[in-house]
Chimera marker file (.cmm) of the C-alpha trace (Angstrom):
<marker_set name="trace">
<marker id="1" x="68.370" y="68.387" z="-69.862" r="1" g="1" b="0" radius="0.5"/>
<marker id="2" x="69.715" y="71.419" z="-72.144" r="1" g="1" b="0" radius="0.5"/>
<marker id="3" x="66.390" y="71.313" z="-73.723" r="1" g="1" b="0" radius="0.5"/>
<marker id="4" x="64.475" y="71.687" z="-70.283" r="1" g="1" b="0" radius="0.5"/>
<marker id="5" x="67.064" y="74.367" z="-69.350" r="1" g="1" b="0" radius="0.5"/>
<marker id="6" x="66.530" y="76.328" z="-72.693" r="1" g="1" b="0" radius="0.5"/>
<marker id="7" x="62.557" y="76.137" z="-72.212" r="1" g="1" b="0" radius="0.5"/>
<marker id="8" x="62.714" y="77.205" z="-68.341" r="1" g="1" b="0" radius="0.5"/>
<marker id="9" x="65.222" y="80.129" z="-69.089" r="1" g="1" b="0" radius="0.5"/>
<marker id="10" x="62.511" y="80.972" z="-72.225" r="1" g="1" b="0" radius="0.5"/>
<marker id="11" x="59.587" y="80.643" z="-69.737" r="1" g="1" b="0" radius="0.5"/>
<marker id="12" x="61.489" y="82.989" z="-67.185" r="1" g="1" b="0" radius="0.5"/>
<marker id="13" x="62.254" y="86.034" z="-69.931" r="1" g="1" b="0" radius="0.5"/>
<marker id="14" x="58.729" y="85.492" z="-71.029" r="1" g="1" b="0" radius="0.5"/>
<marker id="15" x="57.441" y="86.432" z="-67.136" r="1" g="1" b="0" radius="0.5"/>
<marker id="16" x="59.834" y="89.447" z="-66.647" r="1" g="1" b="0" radius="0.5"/>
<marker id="17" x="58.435" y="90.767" z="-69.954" r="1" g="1" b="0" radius="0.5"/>
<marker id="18" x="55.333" y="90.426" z="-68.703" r="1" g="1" b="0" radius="0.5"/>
<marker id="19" x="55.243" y="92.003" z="-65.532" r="1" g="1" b="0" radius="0.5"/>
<marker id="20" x="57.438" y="94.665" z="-67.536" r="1" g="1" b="0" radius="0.5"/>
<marker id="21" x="54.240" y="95.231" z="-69.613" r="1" g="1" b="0" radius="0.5"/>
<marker id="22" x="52.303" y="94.992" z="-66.689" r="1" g="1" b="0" radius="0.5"/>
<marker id="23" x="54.179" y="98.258" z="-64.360" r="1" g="1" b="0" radius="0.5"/>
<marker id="24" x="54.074" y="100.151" z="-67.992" r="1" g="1" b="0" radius="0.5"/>
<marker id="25" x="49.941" y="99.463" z="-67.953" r="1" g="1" b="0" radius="0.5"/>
<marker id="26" x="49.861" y="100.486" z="-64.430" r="1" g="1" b="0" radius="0.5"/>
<marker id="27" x="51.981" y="102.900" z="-64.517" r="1" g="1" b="0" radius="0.5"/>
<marker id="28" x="50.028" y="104.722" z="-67.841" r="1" g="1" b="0" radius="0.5"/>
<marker id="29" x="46.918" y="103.971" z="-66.046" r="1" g="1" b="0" radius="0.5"/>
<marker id="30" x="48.149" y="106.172" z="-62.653" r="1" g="1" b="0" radius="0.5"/>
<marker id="31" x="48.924" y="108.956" z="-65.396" r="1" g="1" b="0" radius="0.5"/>
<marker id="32" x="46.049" y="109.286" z="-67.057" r="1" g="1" b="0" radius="0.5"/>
<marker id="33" x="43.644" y="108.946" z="-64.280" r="1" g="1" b="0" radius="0.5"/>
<marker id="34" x="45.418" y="111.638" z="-62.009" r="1" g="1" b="0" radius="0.5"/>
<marker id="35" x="45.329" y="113.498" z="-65.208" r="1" g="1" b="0" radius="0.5"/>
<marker id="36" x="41.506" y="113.468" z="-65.460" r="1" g="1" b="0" radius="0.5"/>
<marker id="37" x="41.233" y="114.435" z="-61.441" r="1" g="1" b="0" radius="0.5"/>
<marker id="38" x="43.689" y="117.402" z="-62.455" r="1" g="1" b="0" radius="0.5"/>
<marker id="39" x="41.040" y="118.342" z="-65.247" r="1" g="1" b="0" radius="0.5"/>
<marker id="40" x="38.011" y="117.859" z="-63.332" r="1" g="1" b="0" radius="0.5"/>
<marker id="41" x="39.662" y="120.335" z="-60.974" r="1" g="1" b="0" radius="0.5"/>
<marker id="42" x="40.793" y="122.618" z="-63.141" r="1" g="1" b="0" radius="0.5"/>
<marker id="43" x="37.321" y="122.975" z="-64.970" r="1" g="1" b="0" radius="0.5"/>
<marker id="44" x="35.341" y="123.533" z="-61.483" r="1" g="1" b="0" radius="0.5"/>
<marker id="45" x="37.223" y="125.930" z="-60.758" r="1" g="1" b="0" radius="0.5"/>
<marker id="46" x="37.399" y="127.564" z="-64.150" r="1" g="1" b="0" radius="0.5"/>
<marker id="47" x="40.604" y="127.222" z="-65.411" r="1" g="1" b="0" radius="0.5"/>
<marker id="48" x="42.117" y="124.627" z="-68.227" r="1" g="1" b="0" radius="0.5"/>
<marker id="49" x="45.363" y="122.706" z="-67.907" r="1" g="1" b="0" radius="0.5"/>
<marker id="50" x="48.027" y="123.300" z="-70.627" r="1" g="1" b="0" radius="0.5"/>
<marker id="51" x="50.175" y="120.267" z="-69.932" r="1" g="1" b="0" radius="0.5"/>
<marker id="52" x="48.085" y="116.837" z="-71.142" r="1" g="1" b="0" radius="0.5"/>
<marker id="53" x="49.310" y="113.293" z="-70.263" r="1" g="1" b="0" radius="0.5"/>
<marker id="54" x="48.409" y="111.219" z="-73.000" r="1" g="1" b="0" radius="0.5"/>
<marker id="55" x="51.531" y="111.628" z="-75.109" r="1" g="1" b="0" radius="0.5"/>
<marker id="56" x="53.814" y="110.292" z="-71.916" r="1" g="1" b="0" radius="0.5"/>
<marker id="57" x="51.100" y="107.775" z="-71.822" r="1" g="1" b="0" radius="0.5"/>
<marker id="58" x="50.531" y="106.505" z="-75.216" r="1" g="1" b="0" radius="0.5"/>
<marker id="59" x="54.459" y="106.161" z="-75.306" r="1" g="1" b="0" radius="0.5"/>
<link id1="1" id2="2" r="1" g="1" b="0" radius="0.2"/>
<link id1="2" id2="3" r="1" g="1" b="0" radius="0.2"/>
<link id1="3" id2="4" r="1" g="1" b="0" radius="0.2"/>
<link id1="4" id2="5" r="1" g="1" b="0" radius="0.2"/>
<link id1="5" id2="6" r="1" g="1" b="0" radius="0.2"/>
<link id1="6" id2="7" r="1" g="1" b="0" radius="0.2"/>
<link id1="7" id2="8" r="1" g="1" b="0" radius="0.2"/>
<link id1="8" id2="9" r="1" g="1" b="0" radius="0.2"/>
<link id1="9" id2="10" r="1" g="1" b="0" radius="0.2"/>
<link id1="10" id2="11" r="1" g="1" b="0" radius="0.2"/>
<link id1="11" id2="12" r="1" g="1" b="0" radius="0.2"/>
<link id1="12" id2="13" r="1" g="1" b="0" radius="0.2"/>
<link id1="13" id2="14" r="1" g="1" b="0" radius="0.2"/>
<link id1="14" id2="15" r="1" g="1" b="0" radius="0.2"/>
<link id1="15" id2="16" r="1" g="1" b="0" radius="0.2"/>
<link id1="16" id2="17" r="1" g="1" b="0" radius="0.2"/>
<link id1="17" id2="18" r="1" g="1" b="0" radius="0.2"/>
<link id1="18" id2="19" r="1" g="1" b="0" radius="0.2"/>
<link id1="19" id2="20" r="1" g="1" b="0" radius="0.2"/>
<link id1="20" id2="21" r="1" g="1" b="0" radius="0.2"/>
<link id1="21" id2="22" r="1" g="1" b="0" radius="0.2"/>
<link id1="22" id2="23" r="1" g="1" b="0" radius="0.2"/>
<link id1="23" id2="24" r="1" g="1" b="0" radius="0.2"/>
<link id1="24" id2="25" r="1" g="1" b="0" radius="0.2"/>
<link id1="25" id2="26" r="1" g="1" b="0" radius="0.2"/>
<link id1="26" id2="27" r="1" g="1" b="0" radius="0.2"/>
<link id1="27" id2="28" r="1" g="1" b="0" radius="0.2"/>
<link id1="28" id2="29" r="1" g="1" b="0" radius="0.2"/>
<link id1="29" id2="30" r="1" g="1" b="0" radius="0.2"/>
<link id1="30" id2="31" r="1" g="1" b="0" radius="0.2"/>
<link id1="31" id2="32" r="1" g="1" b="0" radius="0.2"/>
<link id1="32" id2="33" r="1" g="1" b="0" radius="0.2"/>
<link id1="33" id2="34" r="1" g="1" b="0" radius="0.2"/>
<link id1="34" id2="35" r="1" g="1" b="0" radius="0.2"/>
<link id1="35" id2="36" r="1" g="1" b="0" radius="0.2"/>
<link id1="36" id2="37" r="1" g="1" b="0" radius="0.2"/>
<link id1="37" id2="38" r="1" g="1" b="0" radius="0.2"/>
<link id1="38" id2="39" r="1" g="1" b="0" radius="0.2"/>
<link id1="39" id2="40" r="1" g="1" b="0" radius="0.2"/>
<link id1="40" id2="41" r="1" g="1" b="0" radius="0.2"/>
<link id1="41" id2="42" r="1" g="1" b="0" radius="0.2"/>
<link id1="42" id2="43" r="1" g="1" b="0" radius="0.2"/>
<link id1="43" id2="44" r="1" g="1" b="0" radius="0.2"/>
<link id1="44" id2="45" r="1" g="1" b="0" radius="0.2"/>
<link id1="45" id2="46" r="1" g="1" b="0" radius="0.2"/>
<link id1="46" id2="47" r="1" g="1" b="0" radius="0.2"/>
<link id1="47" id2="48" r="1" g="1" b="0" radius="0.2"/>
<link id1="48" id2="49" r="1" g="1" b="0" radius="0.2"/>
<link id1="49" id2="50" r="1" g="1" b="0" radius="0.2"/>
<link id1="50" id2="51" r="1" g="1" b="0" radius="0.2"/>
<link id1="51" id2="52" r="1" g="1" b="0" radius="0.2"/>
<link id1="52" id2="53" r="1" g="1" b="0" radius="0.2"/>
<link id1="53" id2="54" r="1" g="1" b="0" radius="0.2"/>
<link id1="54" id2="55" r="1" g="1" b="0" radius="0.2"/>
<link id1="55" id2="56" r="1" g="1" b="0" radius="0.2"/>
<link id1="56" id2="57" r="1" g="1" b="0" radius="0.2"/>
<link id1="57" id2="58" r="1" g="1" b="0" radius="0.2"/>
<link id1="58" id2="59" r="1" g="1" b="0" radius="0.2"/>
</marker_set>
């Protein structure tokens, strides 16, 4: 029974890191993608961001 408990308590850390990993993907994803709308903007109209996302999103 202690054994089962261990393995369903492992099982249950091993989802919540998961879907941790999962909101951090997401999340990075929703970063760099309104990043690249913020460029494509920025270039039509001729001007060039200064702040860039992909240090807050590599990290």
């Amino acid at each position: 029974a202690e054994k089962l408990r261990a393995q369903s308590e492992r099982k249950q850390e091993e989802t919540a890191f998961q879907n941790e990993i999962a909101e951090m993907v997401d999340y990075a994803e929703k970063l760099a993608r309104n990043y690249d709308l913020r460029v494509k903007k920025a270039i039509r109209k001729g001007k060039l961001l200064e702040e860039c996302a992909f240090p807050v999103v590599i990290t």
